[in-house]
C-alpha positions as CSV (number, residue, x, y, z in Angstrom):
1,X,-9.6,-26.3,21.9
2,X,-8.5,-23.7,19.5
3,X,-6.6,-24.4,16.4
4,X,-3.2,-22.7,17.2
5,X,-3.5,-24.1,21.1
6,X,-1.5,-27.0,19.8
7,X,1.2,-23.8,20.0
8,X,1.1,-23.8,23.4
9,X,0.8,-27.2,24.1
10,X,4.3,-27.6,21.9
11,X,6.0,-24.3,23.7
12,X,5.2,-25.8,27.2
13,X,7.2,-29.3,25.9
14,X,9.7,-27.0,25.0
15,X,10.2,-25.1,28.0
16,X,9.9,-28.9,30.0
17,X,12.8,-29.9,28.3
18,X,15.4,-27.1,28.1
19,X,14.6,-27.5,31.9
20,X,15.8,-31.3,31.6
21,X,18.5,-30.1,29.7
22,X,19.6,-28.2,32.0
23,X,19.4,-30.4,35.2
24,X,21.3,-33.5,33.1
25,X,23.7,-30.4,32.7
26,X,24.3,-29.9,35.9
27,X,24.7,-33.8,36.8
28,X,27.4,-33.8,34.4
29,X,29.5,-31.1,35.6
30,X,29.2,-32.4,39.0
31,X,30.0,-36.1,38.4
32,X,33.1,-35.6,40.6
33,X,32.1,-33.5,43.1
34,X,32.4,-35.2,46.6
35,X,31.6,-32.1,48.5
36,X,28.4,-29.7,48.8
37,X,27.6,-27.2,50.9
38,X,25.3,-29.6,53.2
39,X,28.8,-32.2,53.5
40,X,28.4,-35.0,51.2
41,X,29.0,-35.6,47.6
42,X,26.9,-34.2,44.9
43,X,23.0,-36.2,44.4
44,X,21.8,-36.6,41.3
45,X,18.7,-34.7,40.0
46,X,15.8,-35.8,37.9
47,X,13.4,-33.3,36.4
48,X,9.8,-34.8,37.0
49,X,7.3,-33.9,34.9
50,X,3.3,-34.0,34.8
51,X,0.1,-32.9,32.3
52,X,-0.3,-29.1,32.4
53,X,-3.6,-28.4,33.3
54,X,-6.2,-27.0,30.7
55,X,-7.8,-23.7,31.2
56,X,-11.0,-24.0,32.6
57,X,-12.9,-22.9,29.4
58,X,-11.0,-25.0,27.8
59,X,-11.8,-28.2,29.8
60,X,-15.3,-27.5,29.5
61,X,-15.0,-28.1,25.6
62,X,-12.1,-31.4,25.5
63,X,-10.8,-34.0,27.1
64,X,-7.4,-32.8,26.5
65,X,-5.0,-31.4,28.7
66,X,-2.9,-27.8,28.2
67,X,1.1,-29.5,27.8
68,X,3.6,-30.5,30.1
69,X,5.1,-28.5,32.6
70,X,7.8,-29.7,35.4
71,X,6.3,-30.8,38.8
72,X,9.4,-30.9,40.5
73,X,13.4,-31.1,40.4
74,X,13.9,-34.8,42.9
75,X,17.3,-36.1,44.3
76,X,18.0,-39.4,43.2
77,X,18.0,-41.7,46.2
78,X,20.6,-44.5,44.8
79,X,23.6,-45.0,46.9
80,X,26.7,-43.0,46.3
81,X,29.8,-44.8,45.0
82,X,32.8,-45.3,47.3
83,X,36.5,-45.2,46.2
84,X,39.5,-46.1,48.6
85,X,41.8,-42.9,48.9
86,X,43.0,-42.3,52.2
87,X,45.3,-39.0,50.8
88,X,41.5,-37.0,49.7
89,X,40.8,-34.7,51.8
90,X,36.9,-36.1,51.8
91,X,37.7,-39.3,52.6
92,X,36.2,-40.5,55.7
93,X,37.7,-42.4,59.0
94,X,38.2,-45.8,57.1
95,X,40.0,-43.8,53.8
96,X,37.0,-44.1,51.4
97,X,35.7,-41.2,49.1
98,X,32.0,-41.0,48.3
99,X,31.6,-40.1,44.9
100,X,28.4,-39.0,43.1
101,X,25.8,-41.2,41.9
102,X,26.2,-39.7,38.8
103,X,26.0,-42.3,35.9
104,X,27.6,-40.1,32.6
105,X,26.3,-42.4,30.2
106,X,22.9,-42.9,31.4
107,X,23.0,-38.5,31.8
108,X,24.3,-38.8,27.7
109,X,21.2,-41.0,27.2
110,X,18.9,-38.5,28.9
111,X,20.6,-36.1,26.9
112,X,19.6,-37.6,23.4
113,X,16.2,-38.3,24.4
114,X,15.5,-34.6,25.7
115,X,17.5,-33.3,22.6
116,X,14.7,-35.9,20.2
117,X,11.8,-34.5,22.2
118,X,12.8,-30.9,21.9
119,X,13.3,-31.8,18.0
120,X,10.2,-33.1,17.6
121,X,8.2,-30.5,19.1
122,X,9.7,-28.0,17.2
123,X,8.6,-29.8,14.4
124,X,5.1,-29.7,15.8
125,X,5.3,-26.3,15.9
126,X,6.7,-25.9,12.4
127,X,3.7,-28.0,10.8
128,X,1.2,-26.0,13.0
129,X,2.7,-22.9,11.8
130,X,2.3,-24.5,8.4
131,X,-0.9,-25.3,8.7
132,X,-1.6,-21.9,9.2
133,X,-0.4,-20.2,6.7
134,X,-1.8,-23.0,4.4
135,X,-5.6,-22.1,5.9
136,X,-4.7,-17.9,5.0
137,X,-3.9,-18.7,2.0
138,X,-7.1,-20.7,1.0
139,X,-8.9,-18.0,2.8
140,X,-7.6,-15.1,1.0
Protein backbone atom coordinates (compact mmCIF):
# COMPACT_ATOMS: atom_id res chain seq x y z
CA UNK A 1 0.00 0.00 0.00
CA UNK A 2 1.50 3.25 -1.12
CA UNK A 3 1.73 6.24 1.09
CA UNK A 4 -0.67 8.65 -0.85
CA UNK A 5 -3.21 5.47 -1.50
CA UNK A 6 -4.93 6.65 1.67
CA UNK A 7 -5.91 9.55 -1.19
CA UNK A 8 -7.86 7.29 -2.96
CA UNK A 9 -9.17 5.47 -0.30
CA UNK A 10 -10.55 9.07 1.12
CA UNK A 11 -11.77 10.30 -2.58
CA UNK A 12 -13.75 7.03 -3.05
CA UNK A 13 -15.63 7.95 0.68
CA UNK A 14 -16.10 11.08 -0.91
CA UNK A 15 -17.70 10.21 -4.03
CA UNK A 16 -19.95 7.34 -1.76
CA UNK A 17 -21.32 10.06 0.05
CA UNK A 18 -22.16 12.98 -2.29
CA UNK A 19 -23.99 9.90 -3.83
CA UNK A 20 -25.96 9.48 -0.44
CA UNK A 21 -26.39 13.02 -0.44
CA UNK A 22 -27.95 13.00 -3.32
CA UNK A 23 -30.41 10.07 -2.92
CA UNK A 24 -31.61 11.56 0.74
CA UNK A 25 -32.07 14.58 -1.68
CA UNK A 26 -34.28 13.16 -3.67
CA UNK A 27 -36.36 11.45 -0.73
CA UNK A 28 -36.96 14.79 0.40
CA UNK A 29 -38.29 16.45 -2.49
CA UNK A 30 -40.50 13.61 -3.07
CA UNK A 31 -41.98 13.25 0.49
CA UNK A 32 -45.37 14.22 -1.09
CA UNK A 33 -45.42 12.67 -4.10
CA UNK A 34 -48.35 10.07 -4.42
CA UNK A 35 -47.83 9.38 -8.00
CA UNK A 36 -44.89 7.90 -10.23
CA UNK A 37 -44.69 6.94 -13.50
CA UNK A 38 -45.24 3.07 -12.53
CA UNK A 39 -48.86 4.32 -10.44
CA UNK A 40 -48.07 4.51 -6.85
CA UNK A 41 -46.62 6.97 -4.55
CA UNK A 42 -42.98 7.70 -4.47
CA UNK A 43 -40.52 4.62 -2.39
CA UNK A 44 -37.96 5.58 -0.54
CA UNK A 45 -34.24 4.95 -1.58
CA UNK A 46 -31.27 3.93 0.35
CA UNK A 47 -27.79 4.10 -1.00
CA UNK A 48 -26.05 0.75 -0.05
CA UNK A 49 -22.67 0.66 0.21
CA UNK A 50 -19.69 -2.09 0.34
CA UNK A 51 -15.51 -2.25 0.60
CA UNK A 52 -14.01 -1.25 -2.77
CA UNK A 53 -11.90 -3.79 -3.79
CA UNK A 54 -7.96 -3.45 -3.75
CA UNK A 55 -6.01 -3.71 -6.92
CA UNK A 56 -4.65 -6.87 -7.30
CA UNK A 57 -1.01 -5.76 -6.74
CA UNK A 58 -2.05 -4.23 -4.06
CA UNK A 59 -3.77 -7.22 -2.34
CA UNK A 60 -0.81 -9.14 -2.76
CA UNK A 61 1.06 -6.63 -0.30
CA UNK A 62 -2.05 -5.81 2.62
CA UNK A 63 -4.86 -6.90 4.05
CA UNK A 64 -6.59 -3.71 3.40
CA UNK A 65 -9.14 -3.01 1.11
CA UNK A 66 -9.12 0.09 -1.78
CA UNK A 67 -12.35 2.47 -0.16
CA UNK A 68 -15.94 2.33 -0.38
CA UNK A 69 -17.88 2.55 -3.41
CA UNK A 70 -21.88 2.24 -3.70
CA UNK A 71 -23.24 -1.38 -4.44
CA UNK A 72 -26.51 -0.34 -5.20
CA UNK A 73 -29.46 2.38 -4.90
CA UNK A 74 -32.58 -0.21 -2.93
CA UNK A 75 -36.25 0.80 -2.46
CA UNK A 76 -37.32 0.78 0.92
CA UNK A 77 -39.85 -1.90 1.38
CA UNK A 78 -41.79 -0.24 4.56
CA UNK A 79 -45.48 0.29 3.96
CA UNK A 80 -46.62 3.52 2.53
CA UNK A 81 -48.72 5.83 4.71
CA UNK A 82 -52.43 6.29 4.06
CA UNK A 83 -54.46 9.51 4.50
CA UNK A 84 -58.36 9.71 4.15
CA UNK A 85 -59.14 12.23 1.22
CA UNK A 86 -61.79 11.18 -0.94
CA UNK A 87 -61.45 14.89 -3.09
CA UNK A 88 -57.44 13.74 -4.29
CA UNK A 89 -57.39 12.77 -7.36
CA UNK A 90 -55.04 9.58 -6.18
CA UNK A 91 -57.22 8.42 -3.76
CA UNK A 92 -58.33 5.02 -4.21
CA UNK A 93 -61.99 3.30 -4.25
CA UNK A 94 -62.45 3.58 -0.35
CA UNK A 95 -61.05 7.69 -0.43
CA UNK A 96 -57.55 6.92 1.03
CA UNK A 97 -54.26 8.57 -0.42
CA UNK A 98 -51.03 6.59 -0.21
CA UNK A 99 -48.36 8.84 0.72
CA UNK A 100 -44.61 8.18 0.68
CA UNK A 101 -42.74 6.37 3.18
CA UNK A 102 -40.74 9.09 3.39
CA UNK A 103 -39.68 9.82 7.10
CA UNK A 104 -38.12 13.80 6.79
CA UNK A 105 -36.57 13.63 9.96
CA UNK A 106 -34.93 10.33 9.80
CA UNK A 107 -33.81 11.77 5.77
CA UNK A 108 -32.36 15.16 8.13
CA UNK A 109 -30.59 12.48 10.24
CA UNK A 110 -29.04 10.72 7.22
CA UNK A 111 -28.22 14.07 6.10
CA UNK A 112 -25.97 15.00 9.13
CA UNK A 113 -24.32 11.83 9.25
CA UNK A 114 -23.33 11.85 5.39
CA UNK A 115 -22.49 15.62 5.82
CA UNK A 116 -19.92 14.30 9.24
CA UNK A 117 -18.58 11.57 7.05
CA UNK A 118 -17.86 13.74 4.01
CA UNK A 119 -16.25 16.18 6.77
CA UNK A 120 -14.16 13.89 8.08
CA UNK A 121 -12.69 12.52 5.02
CA UNK A 122 -11.87 15.61 3.84
CA UNK A 123 -9.94 15.95 6.82
CA UNK A 124 -8.16 12.74 5.99
CA UNK A 125 -7.23 13.99 3.02
CA UNK A 126 -6.08 17.34 4.41
CA UNK A 127 -3.67 15.54 6.92
CA UNK A 128 -2.51 13.15 4.13
CA UNK A 129 -1.75 16.05 2.05
CA UNK A 130 0.02 17.36 5.07
CA UNK A 131 1.85 14.68 5.64
CA UNK A 132 3.31 15.10 2.43
CA UNK A 133 4.46 18.13 2.20
CA UNK A 134 5.86 17.61 5.77
CA UNK A 135 8.08 14.35 4.30
CA UNK A 136 9.36 17.03 0.99
CA UNK A 137 10.30 19.18 3.22
CA UNK A 138 12.55 16.87 5.47
CA UNK A 139 13.72 15.52 2.22
CA UNK A 140 14.78 18.65 0.63
Amino acid sequence: MGFLSSLDISASALTAQRVRMNVISENIANADTTRTADGEAYRRRVVAMGEKPAAFSDALKSATGGGVMVTGIVEDSSDFEYEYDPTHPDANADGYVAYPNVDETEEIIDMMAATRSYEANVTAINATKSMAVKALEISG
